[in-house]
C-alpha positions as CSV (number, residue, x, y, z in Angstrom):
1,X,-15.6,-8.3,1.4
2,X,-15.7,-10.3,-1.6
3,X,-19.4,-9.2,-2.7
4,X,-17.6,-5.9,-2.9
5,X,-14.5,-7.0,-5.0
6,X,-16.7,-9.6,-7.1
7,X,-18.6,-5.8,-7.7
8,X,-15.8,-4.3,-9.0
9,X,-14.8,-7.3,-11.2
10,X,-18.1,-6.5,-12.5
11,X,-17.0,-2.8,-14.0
12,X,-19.8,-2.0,-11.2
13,X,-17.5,0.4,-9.3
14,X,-14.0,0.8,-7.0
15,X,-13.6,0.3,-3.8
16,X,-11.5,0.9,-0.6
17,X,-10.8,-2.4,0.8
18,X,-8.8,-4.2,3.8
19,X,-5.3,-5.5,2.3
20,X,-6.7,-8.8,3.5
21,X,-8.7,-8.7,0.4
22,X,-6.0,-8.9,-2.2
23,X,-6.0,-12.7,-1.1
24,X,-9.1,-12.5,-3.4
25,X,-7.4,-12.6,-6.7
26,X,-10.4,-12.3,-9.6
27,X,-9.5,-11.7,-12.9
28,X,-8.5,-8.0,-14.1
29,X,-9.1,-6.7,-10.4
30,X,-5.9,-5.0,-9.5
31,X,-5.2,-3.7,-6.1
32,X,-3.2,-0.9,-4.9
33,X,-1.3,-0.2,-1.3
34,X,-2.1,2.7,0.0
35,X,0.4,4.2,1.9
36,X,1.5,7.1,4.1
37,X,1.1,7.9,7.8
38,X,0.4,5.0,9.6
39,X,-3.6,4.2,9.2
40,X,-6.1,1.9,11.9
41,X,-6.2,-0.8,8.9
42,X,-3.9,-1.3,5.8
43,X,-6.4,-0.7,2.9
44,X,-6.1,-1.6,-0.7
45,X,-8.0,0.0,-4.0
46,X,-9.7,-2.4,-6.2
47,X,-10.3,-1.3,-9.6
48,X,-12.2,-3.4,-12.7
49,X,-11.1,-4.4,-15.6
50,X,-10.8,-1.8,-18.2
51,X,-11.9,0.9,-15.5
52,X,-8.4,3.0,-16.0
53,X,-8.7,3.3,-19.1
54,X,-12.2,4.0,-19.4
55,X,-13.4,5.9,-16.5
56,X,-11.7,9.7,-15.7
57,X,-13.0,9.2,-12.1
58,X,-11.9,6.2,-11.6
59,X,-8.2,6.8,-13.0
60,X,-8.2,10.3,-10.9
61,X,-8.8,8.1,-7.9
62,X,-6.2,5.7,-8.6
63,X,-3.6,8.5,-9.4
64,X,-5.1,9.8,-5.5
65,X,-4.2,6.5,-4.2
66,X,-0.9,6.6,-5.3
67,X,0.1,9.6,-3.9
68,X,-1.6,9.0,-0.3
């Protein structure tokens, strides 16, 4: 898991990760719980630095994220 957050503190995408890998704390990844019915694993969203502000996609996904 952390070649796929270390990728995201990149600016090289977002990712839906295990909440396990919040442990990983790089600088200006941010993680967000996702929450609602009851899932098989608690996942997280990591998002890159600058990536909310910059990317339309990304912030559409985050806004997603919040509400799930």
């Amino acid at each position: 898991m952390s070649s796929i957050v270390n990728l995201v503190a990149a600016e090289l995408g977002v990712s839906v990760v295990p909440a396990s890998t919040a442990q990983l704390q790089l600088p200006g990844v941010r993680y967000l719980d996702i929450e609602g019915q009851m899932p098989l694993a608690r996942l997280a969203l990591a998002v890159a630095p600058g990536a909310l502000d910059t990317a339309p996609l990304v912030r559409h996904l985050w806004a997603l994220a919040e509400v799930l």
